[in-house]
C-alpha positions in Angstrom: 0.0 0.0 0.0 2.5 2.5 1.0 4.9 1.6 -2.3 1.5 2.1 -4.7 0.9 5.5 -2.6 4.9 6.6 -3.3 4.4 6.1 -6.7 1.4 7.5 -7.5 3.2 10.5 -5.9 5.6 9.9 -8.2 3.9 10.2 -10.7 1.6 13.2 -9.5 5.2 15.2 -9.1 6.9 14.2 -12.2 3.1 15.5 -13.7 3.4 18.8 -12.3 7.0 19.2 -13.6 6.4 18.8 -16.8 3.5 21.2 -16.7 5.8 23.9 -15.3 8.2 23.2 -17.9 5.6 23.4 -20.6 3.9 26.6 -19.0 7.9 28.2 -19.1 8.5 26.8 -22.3 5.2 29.1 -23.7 6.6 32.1 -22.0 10.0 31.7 -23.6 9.3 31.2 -27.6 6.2 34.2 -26.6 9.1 36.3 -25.7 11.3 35.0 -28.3 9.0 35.8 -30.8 7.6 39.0 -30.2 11.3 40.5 -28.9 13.5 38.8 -31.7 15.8 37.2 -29.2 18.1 34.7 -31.3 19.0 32.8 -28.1 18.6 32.3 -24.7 19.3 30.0 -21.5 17.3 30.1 -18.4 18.3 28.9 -14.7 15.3 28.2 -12.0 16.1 27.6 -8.6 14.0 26.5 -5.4 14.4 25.2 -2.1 18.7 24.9 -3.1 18.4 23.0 -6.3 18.3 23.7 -9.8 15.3 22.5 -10.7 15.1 23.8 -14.3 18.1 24.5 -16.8 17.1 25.1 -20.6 18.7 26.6 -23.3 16.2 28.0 -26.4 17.6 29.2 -30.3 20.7 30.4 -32.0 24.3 31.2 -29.9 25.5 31.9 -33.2 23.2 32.9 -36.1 26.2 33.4 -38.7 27.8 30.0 -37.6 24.3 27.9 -37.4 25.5 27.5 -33.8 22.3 26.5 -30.8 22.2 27.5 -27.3 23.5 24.7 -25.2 24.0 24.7 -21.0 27.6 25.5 -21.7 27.1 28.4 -23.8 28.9 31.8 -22.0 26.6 34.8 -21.9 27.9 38.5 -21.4 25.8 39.6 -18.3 27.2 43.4 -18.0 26.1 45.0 -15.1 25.1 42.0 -13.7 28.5 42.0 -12.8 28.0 44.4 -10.1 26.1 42.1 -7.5 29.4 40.0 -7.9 31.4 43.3 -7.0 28.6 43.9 -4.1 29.6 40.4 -2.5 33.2 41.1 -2.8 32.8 44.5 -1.0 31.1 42.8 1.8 33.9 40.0 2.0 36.0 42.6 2.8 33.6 44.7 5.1 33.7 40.9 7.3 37.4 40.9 6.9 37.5 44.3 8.8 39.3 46.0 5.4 36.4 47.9 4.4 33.9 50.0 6.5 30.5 50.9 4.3 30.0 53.7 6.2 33.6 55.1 6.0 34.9 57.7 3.4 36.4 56.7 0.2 39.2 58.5 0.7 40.0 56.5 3.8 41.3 54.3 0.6 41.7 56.3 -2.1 43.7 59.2 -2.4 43.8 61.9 -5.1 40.3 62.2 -5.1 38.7 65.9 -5.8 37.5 68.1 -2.6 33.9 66.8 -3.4 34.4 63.4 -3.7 36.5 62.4 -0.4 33.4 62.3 1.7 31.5 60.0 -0.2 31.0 56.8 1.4 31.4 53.2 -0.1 28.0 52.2 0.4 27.0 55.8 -1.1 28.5 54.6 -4.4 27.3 50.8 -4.3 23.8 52.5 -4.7 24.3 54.9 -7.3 23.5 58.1 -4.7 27.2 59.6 -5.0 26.6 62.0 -7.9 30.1 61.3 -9.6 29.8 62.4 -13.5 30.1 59.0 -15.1 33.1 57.9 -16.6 31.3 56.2 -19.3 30.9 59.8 -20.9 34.4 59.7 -21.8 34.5 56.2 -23.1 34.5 55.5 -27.0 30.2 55.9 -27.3 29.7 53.1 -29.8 32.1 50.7 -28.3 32.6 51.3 -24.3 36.5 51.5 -25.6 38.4 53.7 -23.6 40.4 55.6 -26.5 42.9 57.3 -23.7 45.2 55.6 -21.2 43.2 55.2 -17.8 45.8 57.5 -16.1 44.5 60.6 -19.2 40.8 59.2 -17.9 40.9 60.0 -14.7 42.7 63.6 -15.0 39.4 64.6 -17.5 36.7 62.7 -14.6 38.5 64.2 -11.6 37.5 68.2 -13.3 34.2 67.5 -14.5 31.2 68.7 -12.2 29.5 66.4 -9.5 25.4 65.6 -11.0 23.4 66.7 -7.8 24.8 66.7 -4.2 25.6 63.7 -2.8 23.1 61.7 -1.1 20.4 64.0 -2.9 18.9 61.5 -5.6 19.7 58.6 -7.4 21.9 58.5 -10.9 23.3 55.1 -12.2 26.9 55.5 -12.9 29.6 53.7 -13.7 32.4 55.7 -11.9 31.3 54.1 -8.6 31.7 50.9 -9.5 35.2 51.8 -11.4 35.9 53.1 -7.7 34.7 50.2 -6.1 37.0 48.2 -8.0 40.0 50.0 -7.2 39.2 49.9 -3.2 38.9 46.3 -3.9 42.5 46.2 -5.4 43.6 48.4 -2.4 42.5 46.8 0.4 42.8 42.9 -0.8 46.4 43.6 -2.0 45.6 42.0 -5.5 44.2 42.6 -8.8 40.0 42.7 -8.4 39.5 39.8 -11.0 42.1 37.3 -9.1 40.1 38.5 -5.9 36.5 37.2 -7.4 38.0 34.0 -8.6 39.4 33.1 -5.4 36.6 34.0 -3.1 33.8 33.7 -5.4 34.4 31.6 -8.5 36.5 28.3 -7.2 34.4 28.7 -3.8 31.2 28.3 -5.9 32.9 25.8 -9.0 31.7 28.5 -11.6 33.8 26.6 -14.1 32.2 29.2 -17.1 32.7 32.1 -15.5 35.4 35.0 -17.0 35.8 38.1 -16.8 36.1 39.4 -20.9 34.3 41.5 -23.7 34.9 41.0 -27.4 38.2 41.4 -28.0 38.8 38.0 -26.0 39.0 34.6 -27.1 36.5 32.8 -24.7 35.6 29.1 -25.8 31.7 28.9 -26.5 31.0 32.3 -26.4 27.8 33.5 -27.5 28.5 37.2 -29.5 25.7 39.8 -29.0 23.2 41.5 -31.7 20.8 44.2 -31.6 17.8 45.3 -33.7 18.5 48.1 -35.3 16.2 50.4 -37.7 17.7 50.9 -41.1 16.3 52.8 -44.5 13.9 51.1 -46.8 13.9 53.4 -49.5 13.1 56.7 -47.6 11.3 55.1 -44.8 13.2 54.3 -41.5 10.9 51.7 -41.0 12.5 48.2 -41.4 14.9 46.6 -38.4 17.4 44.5 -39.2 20.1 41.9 -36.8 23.3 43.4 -36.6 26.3 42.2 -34.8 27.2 44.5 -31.7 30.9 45.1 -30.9 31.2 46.2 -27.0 34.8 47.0 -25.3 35.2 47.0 -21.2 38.2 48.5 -20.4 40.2 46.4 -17.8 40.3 48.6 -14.9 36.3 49.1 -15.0 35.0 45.5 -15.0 34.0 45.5 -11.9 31.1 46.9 -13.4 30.4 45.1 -16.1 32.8 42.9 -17.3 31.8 39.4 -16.4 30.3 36.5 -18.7 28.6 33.2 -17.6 26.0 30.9 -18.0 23.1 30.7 -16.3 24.4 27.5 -14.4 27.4 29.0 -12.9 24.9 31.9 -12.1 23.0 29.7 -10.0 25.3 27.6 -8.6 26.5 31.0 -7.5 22.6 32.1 -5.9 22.7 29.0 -3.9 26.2 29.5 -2.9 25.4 32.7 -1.4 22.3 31.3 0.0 23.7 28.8 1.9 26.1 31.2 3.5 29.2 29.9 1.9 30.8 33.1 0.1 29.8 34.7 4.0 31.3 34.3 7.2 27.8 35.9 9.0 24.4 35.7 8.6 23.8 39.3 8.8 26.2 39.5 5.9 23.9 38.9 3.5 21.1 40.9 5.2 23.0 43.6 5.3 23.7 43.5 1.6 19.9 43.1 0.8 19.2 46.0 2.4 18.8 49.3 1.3 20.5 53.0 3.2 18.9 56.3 3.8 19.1 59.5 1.7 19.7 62.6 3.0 16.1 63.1 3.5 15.8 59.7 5.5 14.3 57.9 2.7 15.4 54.5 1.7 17.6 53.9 -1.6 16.2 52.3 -4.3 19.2 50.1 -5.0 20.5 47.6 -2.6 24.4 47.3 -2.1 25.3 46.3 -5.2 21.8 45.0 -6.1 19.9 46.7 -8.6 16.3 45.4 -8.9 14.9 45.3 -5.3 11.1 44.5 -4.2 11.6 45.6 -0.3 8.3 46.4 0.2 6.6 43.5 -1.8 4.4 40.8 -0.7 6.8 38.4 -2.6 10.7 40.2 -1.6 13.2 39.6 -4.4 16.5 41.2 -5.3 18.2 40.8 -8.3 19.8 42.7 -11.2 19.8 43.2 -15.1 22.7 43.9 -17.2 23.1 45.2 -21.0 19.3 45.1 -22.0 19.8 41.2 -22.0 20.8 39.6 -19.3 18.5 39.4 -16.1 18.0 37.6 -12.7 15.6 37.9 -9.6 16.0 36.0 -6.2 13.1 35.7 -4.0 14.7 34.8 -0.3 11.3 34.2 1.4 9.7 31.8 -1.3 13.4 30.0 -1.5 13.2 30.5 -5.8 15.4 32.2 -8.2 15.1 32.7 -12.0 17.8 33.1 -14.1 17.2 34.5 -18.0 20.5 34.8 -20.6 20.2 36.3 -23.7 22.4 37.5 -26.7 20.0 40.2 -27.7 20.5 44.0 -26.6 17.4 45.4 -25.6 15.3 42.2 -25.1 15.1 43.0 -21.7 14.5 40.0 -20.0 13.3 41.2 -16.6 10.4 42.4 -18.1 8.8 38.8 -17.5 11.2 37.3 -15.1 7.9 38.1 -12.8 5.9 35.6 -14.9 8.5 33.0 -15.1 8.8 32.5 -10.9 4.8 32.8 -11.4 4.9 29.0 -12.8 6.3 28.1 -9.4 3.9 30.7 -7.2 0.9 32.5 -9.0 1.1 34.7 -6.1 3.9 36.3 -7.3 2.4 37.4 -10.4 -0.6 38.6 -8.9 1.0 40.4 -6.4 3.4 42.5 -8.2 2.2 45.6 -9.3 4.4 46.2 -12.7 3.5 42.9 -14.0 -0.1 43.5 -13.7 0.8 46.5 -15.3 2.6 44.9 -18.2 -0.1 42.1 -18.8 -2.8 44.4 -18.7 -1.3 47.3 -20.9 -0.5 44.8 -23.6 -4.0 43.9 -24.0 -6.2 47.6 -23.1 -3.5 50.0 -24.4 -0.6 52.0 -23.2 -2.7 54.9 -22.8 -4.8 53.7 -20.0 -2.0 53.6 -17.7 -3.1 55.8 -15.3 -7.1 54.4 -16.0 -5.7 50.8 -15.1 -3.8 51.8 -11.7 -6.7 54.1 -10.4 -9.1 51.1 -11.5 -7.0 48.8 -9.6 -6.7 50.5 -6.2 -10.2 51.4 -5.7 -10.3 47.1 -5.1 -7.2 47.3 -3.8 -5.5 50.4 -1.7 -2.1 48.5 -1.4 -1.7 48.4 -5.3 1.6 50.9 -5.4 3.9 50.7 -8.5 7.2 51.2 -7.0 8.7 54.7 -8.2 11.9 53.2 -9.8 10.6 50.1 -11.0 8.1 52.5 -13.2 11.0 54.3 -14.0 13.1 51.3 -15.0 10.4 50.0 -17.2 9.8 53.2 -19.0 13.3 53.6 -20.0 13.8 49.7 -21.2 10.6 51.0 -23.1 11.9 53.9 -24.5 15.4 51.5 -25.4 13.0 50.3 -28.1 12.2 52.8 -31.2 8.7 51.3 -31.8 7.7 51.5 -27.9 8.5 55.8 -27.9 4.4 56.2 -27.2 4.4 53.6 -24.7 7.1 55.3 -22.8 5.8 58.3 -23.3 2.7 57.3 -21.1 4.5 55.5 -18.4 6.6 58.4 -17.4 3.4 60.3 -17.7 1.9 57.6 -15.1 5.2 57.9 -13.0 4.6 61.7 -13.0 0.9 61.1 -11.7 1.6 59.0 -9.2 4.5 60.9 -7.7 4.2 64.4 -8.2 7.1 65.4 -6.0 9.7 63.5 -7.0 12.1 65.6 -9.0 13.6 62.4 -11.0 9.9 61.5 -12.6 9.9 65.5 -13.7 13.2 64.7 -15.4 12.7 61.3 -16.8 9.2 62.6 -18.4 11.1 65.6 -19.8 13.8 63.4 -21.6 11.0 61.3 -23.4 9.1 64.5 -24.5 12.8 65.3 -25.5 12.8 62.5 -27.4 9.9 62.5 -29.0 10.6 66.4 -30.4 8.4 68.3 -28.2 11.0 70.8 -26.4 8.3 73.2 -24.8 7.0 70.3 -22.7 10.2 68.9 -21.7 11.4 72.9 -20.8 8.6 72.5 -18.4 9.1 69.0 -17.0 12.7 69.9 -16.5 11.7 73.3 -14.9 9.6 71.7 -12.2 12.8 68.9 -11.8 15.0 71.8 -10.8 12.6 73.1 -8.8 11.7 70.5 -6.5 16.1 69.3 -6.2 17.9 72.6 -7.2 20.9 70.1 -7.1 19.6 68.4 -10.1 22.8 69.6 -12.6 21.3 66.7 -15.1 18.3 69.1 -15.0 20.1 72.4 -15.1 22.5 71.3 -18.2 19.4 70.7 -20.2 17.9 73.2 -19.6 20.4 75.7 -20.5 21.0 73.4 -23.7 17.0 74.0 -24.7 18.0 78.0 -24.0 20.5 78.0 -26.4 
């Protein structure tokens, strides 16, 4: 009796997960299909295990090469929860202090730089100018020495005050790297392969771009518009050609596959890349802004849901590569891709929703998504207030919208949708100086300069630190 019932649950289980597989499966030739995405390998872990690896299309389409488990993805700034975990190795190790200033570390740093903090710069709140403006901007190549680099960054003007707002940059995590370097007593990349990579066996796992050899590489392609007789109205796959300079990998230099990536999650789960269990707490938490508000970013993690029924953290790198860990429901999914601007974590929601519908249900920019597909872009702000007169707690998070509007605005033929969820960010937080400012670089975008004056005008005046703002501004004045 009790072998029949075991098997029957047998059965029942191995039932179930092949319906999940089937139900992600859907999800992933929908996406496929309607993005373009040549290729792409997904990761799903629960309860410690990888309990789905798959690998869909074309690594290479020029060399009729598929997708297989081994296949190395770039993941861009991905990288940077790899660089978060090394920063807190050393914070255990008693060689970094989060709270401390960077030029503890670092010396010849400008006047209003030295009082940063480190954990100021793992969430993007410094205000650096980002070095990234002086790489090459088609390639990322640096097309000066680093030391030429540095002198030009060093003398250009800080964004907003320092703990004011919120500006992704790459100069923090350049910084980061260098601490890193000078408080571990070797190069950053031998650090993360002895702490992180051989701890973990991420046997795929490099640090690289495209001038490297690296064995089953998948090479990146975009969608680009191109002329059909006078019409810009045809896209076409082109190969993309993208350069990380050495010394600022820590940011976004490493490739993987979406094994090693969870190998890696469930490493760092079970406590094995820390020494404490508050280490990893810590890191999953946000700080305070000046005004005692919490950070949007985590240290070193990009896409956070503090506040959400279902928590999860995770990060998304180059338009194409994408990850989200949900610590209470003890699942991860992983989503690799070798198409800029596909934009994965646009339904890495509705991937962990095969494992818990609540998740789905419960998040407020996937309800979003799904329902905006189907009723229209323009009933943004219809849907939401629709939605909280049955429920009060429905809140899109203020940079989530903001994220998803600008993944949105990535793609040429999504302009107009966009356009209305900035408009929607606007409405919903009318005092936040970065929705003024994102809204006014859309209407920029889409021509209409006496609109964006205004949006940038009220940006300024609610943070008169806002430089981004003021720079604009005196560009529309000229």
């Amino acid at each position: 009796m009790k072998f029949c019932f075991l098997l029957i649950l047998s059965v029942f289980s191995s039932y179930l997960s092949a319906q999940k597989e089937s139900d992600i499966d859907a999800i992933i030739k929908r996406e496929m299909s309607e993005r373009r995405i040549p290729g792409l390998q997904i990761a799903v872990v629960q309860n410690g295990k990888i309990i789905l690896k798959k690998s869909y299309g074309m690594a290479s389409i020029q060399n009729n090469i598929p997708v297989i488990d081994a296949t190395i993805f770039p993941i861009n700034s991905c990288t940077k929860v790899f660089t978060g975990v090394a920063v807190m190795q050393l914070v255990e190790e008693g060689k970094i202090e989060l709270s401390a200033p960077i030029s503890k570390y670092l010396s010849d740093l400008p006047e209003k730089w030295q009082s940063v903090t480190v954990e100021q710069m793992m969430t993007h709140i410094s205000g650096f100018p980002d070095i990234v403006r002086l790489f090459d901007p088609l390639t990322g190549a640096a097309l000066k020495p680093e030391k030429q680099i540095w002198e030009e960054l060093k003398v250009l003007p800080m964004d907003f005050k320092t703990g004011e707002q919120f500006r992704y940059n790459q100069t923090n995590y350049y910084l980061l790297g260098k601490i890193i370097e000078k408080v571990s007593g070797q190069p950053f990349d031998l650090f993360f392969k002895t702490k992180q990579f051989q701890t973990v066996g991420m046997k795929n796992t490099v640090f690289g771009d495209s001038r490297d050899v690296i064995h089953d590489f998948a090479p990146t392609y975009s969608n680009r518009s191109f002329m059909d007789g006078k019409k810009l109205d045809k896209e076409k796959l082109f190969n993309e050609y993208h350069v990380f300079p050495d010394y600022s990998r820590t940011g976004s230099g490493l490739n993987t596959t979406a094994e090693d990536m969870a190998k890696w999650i469930i490493s760092l789960q079970k406590q094995e890349l820390f020494k404490n269990k508050g280490t990893l707490t810590k890191m999953w938490s946000p700080i305070k802004m000046n005004d005692g508000m919490p950070t949007s970013w985590a240290l070193g993690w990009g896409i956070t849901k503090f506040r959400a029924k279902h928590k999860a953290l995770g990060m998304s790198g180059g338009g194409r590569s994408a990850f989200l860990v949900y610590p209470d429901d003890n699942l991860a999914v992983i989503v690799f891709t070798n198409l800029m601007g596909s934009t994965p974590e646009d339904f890495l929601e509705e991937l962990a929703g095969v494992y818990n519908p609540d998740i789905v249900k419960s998040d407020p920019i996937t309800y979003l998504r799904t329902n905006l597909k189907k009723q229209g872009f323009n009933k943004a702000i219809d849907v939401v207030n629709s939605e909280k007169k049955n429920n009060p707690d429905f809140n899109p998070g203020e940079a989530e919208l903001n994220d998803w509007a600008y993944r949105l605005m990535s793609r040429p033929n999504q302009l107009n949708d966009a356009y209305e969820i900035f408009k929607l960010y606007v409405y919903l937080y009318p005092n936040s100086s970065n929705a003024y400012d994102s809204y006014g670089e859309v209407l920029l975008k889409m021509g209409n300069k006496a609109e964006a004056r205004k949006m940038y005008e009220k940006s300024v005046k609610l943070n008169p630190d806002n430089e981004n703002g003021k720079t604009i501004l005196k560009q529309l004045s000229e």
